[in-house]
N, C-alpha and C positions, 0 to 999 in steps of 0.2 A: 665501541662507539655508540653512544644513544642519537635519538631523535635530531636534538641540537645540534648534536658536529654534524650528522648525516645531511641535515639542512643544508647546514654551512658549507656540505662539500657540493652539494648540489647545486646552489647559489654563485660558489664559483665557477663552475663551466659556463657561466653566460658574459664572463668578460674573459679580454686578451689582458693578457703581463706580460710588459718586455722587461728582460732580465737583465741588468750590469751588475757583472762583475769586476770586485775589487780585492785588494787584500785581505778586505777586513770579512770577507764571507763565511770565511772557516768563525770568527768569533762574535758573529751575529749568530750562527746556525749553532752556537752553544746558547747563546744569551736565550734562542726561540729556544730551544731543548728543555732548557730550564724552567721556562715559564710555562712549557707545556706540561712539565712534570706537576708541577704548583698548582694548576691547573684541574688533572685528573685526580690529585692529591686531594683538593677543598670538595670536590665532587663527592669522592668516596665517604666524605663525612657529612652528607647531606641529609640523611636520615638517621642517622645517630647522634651526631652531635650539629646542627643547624648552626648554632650560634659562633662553634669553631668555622665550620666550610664556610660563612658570612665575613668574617674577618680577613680570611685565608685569600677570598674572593678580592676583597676591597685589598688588599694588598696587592696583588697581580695589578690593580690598576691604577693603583700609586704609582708604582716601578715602571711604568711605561712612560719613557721620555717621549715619543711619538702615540698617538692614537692608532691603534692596531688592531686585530681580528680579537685576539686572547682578551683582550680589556674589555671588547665589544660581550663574546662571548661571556666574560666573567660577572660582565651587570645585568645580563638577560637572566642568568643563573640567580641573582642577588635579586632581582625583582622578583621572579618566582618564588624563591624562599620567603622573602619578607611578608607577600603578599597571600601564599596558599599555604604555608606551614606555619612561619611564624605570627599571624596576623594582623600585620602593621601596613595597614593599604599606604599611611600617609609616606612614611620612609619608602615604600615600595614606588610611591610616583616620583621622589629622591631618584632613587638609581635609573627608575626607566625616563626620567627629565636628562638624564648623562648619558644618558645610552641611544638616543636618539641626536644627541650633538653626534656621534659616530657614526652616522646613517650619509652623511653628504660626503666623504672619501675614504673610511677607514674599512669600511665591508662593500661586498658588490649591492647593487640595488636591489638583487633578488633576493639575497639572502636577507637583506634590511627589511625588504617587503613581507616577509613571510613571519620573520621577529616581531614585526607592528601589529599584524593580523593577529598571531597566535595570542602574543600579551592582551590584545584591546577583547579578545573572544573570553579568556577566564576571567580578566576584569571584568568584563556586562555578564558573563554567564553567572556570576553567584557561584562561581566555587573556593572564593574565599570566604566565603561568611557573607552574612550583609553588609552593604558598603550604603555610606554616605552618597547622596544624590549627589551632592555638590562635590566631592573628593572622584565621582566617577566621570562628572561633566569635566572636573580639571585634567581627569588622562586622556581626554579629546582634546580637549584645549590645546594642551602642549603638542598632542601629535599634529595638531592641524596647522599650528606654530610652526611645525619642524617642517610639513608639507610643502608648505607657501615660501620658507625660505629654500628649499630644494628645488621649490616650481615643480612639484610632483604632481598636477594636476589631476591625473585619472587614479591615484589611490587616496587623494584628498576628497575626491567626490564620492569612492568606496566607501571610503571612511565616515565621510557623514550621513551615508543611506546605513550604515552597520548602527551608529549613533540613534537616527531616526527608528530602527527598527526597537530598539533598548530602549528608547523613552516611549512607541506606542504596547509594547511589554508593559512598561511599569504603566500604562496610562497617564503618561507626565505631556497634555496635550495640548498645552500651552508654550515648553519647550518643544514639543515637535513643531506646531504651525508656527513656530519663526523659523524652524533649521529647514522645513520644507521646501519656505521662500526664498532659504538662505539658496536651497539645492535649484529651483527654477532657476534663478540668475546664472547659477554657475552653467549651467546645460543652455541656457538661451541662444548662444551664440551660434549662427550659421556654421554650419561645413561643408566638405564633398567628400563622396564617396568611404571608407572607412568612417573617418570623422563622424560623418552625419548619421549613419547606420551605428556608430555606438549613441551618439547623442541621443537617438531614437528608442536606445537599449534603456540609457539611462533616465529616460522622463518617463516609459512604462513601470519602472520599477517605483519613482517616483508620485506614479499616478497608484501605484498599489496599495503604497503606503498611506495616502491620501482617502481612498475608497476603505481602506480600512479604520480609518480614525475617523471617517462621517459613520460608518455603520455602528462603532462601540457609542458614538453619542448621541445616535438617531437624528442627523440633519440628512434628510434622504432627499430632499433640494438638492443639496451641495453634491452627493454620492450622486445622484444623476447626471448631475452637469459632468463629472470629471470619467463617469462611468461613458460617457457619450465622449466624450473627449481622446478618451483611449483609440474608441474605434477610428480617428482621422488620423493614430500616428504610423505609416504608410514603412520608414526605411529604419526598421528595429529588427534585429535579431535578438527575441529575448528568451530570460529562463524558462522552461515550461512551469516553475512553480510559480513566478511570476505572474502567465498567466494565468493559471492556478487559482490564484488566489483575485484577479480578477473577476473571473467569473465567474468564485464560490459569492463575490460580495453583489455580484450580480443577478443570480440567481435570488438571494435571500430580499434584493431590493423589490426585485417583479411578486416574490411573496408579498413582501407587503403591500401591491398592489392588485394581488389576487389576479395576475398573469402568468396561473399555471402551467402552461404551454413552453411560454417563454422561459420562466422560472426552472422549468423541466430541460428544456434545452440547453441553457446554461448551466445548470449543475451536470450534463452528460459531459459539456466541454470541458467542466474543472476538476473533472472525477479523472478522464483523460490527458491532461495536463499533469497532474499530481502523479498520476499511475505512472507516466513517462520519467518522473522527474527521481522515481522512488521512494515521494511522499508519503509519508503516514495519513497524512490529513485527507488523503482518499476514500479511508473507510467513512470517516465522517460523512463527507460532503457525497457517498455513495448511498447514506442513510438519506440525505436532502434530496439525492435524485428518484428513489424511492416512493418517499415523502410525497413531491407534487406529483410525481406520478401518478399516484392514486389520485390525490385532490384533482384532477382534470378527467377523473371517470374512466380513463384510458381501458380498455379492456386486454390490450399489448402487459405483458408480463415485462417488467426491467431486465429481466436478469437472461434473456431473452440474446439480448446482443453476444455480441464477439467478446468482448471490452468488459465488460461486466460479469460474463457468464461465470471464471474462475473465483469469484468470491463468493457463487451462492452459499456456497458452503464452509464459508469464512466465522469463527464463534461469535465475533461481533454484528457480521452481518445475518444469523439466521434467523432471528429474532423479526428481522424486518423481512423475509423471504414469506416467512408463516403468519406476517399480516397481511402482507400482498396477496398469498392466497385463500386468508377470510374475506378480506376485502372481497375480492371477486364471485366469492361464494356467496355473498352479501349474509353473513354469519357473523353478526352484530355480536353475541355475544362472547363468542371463540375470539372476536379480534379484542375486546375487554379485558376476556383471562391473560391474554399474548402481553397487553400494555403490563398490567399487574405485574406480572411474571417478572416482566423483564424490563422491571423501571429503571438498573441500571448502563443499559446499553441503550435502549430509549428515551425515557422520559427525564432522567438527568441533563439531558442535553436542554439549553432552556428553548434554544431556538424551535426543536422540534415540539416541545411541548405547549410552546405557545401557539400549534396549528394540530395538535391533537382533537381539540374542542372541535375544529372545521370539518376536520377527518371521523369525527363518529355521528356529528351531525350528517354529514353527506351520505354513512351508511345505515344509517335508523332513519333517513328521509327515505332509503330505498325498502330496505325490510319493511317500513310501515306501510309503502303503496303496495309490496306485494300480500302483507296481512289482510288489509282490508278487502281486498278484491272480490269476494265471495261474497262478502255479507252489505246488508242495509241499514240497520241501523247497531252500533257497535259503542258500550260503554265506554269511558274516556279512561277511566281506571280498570280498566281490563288491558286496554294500549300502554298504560304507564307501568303493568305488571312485566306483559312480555316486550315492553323495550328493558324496562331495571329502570327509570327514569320518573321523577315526578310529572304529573298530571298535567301542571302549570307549563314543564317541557314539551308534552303530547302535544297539548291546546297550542304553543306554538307554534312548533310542527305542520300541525293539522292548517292551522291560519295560511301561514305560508306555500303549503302546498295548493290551497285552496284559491289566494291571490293568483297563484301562476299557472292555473289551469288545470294544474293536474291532479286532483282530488274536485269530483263536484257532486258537493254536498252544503252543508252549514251544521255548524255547533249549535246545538241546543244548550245553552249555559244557564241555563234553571235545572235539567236534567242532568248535564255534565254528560252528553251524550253525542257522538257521530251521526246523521242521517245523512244516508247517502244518496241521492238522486238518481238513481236506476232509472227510472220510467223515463224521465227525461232523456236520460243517457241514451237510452236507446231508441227514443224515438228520434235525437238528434244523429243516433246513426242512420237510421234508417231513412231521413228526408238526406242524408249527404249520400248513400247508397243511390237514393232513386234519382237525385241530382246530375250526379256521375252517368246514372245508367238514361239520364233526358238528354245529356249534355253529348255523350256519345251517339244519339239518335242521330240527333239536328247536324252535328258534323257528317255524317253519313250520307245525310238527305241530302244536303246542299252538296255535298262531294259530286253524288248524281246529276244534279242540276246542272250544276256547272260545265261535266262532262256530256252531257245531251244535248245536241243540237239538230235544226234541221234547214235544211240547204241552206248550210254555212254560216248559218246566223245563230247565237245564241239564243238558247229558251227564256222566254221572259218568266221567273221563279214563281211570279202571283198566277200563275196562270197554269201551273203543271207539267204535266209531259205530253198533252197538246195545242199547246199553244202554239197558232200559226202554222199547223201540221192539217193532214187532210190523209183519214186512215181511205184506202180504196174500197174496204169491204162496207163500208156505209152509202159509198155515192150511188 
């Protein structure tokens, strides 16, 4: 018994059959014998001779005066041949357009349900070859045709989030934002209790899909509004890849807003989501949490957690373990060799590479405050040597550190030269030292003041520590 019958017998324990008996029992239970023989018979010539077990098949469901399991089973067989051996997708939606008329009384609904899934997964999966857009939209078509006339409502909504998910694969994003909208309406409708907490299931999943086709097109408007929308839906039990995949688009959204924090936060939650779910896509998006990691200056090591800790030592993730610990070294050019090395675990990815730029500037802004610290006035091309960097890099460098306080000096750009302003520097420590050390005086003094009194009355301050007093050793 392969896959198919084992389906088919497990499909059956979810409905009752009441059984009559008649005479004619003994010569039904030949008539099934026989077609189950026909049956295993077109099967055995499935890989040897296709074209026979295709005939053999279509016979079995001629000969059936009633719509029955054997006929059901023999076009699911008939569609997979046509579709994955012989490769004729358009005959292949032929048999499965017949085989889905047998879906509303001739199989139980579980067993019909898992024949929908499994056919609609190697059609969108490309394991027959490349198919026509249009030839793959019409095997929705018709099941969704078959859906509505069964009133199968919650595997018609499956159906079209599985649909949704195969047109944002292929990037077809004008057929997804209709089937999205088509999905909102279907899910709109109030419920209680179960109802409502799937309804809940199904518009996260919805919103997923959604957050994911504003991020491939870059309307990061839209991914906010729907990113913010997710967080109000309150009565969802959903997938962990689900959320997953939330707030992998979440994270990547606060990058482009250079809310490494935030961005950092969300990718721990999607790394966590994914790991739950058994996603692959957690090494990924373990690289993303990495990533802003560093970019927020964090001096906390990622790999650090509970959650994380088992993959420091993951092939894909070591690469990024031994930039996290240049980074912190601030060992500009060990984290350079690290990127080189390992452009395919890294820098292939585009998303990370388009915040690489961010990440070696943030640590040549630090190696360079620590370089200069000693000296006063320091050639520009001597800093463009030991960063590896042109000049014109240094000089902007230098500017910006300069805007923001923390280099005080100025360019000499006739010389191409640093001068640093030491004397200044330190005599502006040394008036905020004596500052501090007046500022603490005066609080002392007046502490006194306030606490001296004599017969009950406060010391008036302009006047000292006799004011209004009368020492006895004078009178």
């Amino acid at each position: 018994m392969d896959d198919d019958d084992a389906d088919y017998m497990q499909g059956s324990d979810d409905e009752d059959y009441a059984f009559d008996y008649s005479d004619n029992d003994d010569a039904d239970e030949s008539g099934n014998a026989d077609v189950e023989n026909m049956y295993y018979k077109a099967k055995g010539k499935k890989e040897d001779n296709p074209e026979e077990a295709l005939k053999e098949f279509r016979a079995i469901v001629e000969q059936e005066d009633e719509k029955g399991d054997w006929g059901f089973k023999a076009l699911k067989q008939s569609t997979k041949l046509l579709f994955l051996v012989l490769h004729r997708p358009q005959e292949a939606l032929g048999t499965y357009t017949q085989l889905l008329t047998y879906t509303k009384s001739a199989v139980t609904r579980n067993y019909s349900e898992k024949t929908i899934n499994g056919i609609l997964d190697y059609v969108g999966g490309g394991k027959g070859g490349p198919i026509e857009v249009d030839i793959l939209e019409s095997f929705y078509q018709v099941t969704k045709t078959a859906l509505e006339d069964a009133k199968n409502e919650r595997l018609s909504v499956k159906t079209n989030l599985k649909l949704a998910k195969l047109w944002l694969d292929r990037k077809e994003f004008g057929r997804l934002s209709k089937l999205i909208r088509d999905l909102h309406s279907a899910t709109a409708a109030s419920g209680d209790g179960d109802e409502q907490a799937q309804r809940g299931t199904q518009l996260l999943e919805i919103y997923a899909l959604e957050i994911q086709m504003y991020n491939e097109t870059r309307n990061f408007k839209k991914l906010k509004e729907i990113y913010n929308a997710t967080n109000n839906v309150k009565s969802a039990i959903p997938h962990p890849r689900i959320m997953g995949v939330i707030k992998e688009c979440g994270g990547k959204m606060w990058m482009g807003e250079r809310q490494w924090n935030r961005a950092s936060e969300d990718f721990f939650e999607s790394f966590r989501n994914y790991d739950e779910a058994g996603s692959p896509q957690r090494i990924q998006v373990l690289k993303y949490l990495v990533l802003a990691n560093m970019l927020t200056g964090s001096e906390v090591n990622p790999f650090d957690s509970q959650e994380t800790k088992p993959y420091k030592n993951d092939p894909q993730i070591k690469a990024m373990t031994d930039l996290v610990d240049a980074y912190q070294r601030r060992e500009v050019h060990s984290a350079e060799k690290i990127l080189k090395d390992n452009r395919s675990t890294i820098m292939d990815d585009a998303f990370i590479r388009s915040y690489i730029g961010e990440l070696l500037r943030s640590l040549r802004t630090q190696y360079l405050i620590d370089l200069i610290k000693p000296y006063t006035r320091l050639e520009l091309s001597f800093l463009g040597k030991q960063l590896n960097v042109p000049i014109d890099e240094v000089e902007e460098l230098l500017i910006g550190l300069i805007l923001e306080g923390r280099v005080e000096g100025r360019i000499d750009q006739v010389g191409m030269r640093l001068e640093l302003d030491r004397k200044q520097s330190l005599e502006k420590k040394r008036y905020t030292a004596l500052q501090k050390w007046t500022d603490a005086l005066e609080s002392v003094h007046n502490a006194v003041i306030t606490k001296t009194s004599t017969g009950g009355r406060s010391v008036d301050p302009t006047l000292g520590d006799f004011a209004g007093a009368r020492d006895d050793r004078w009178s």
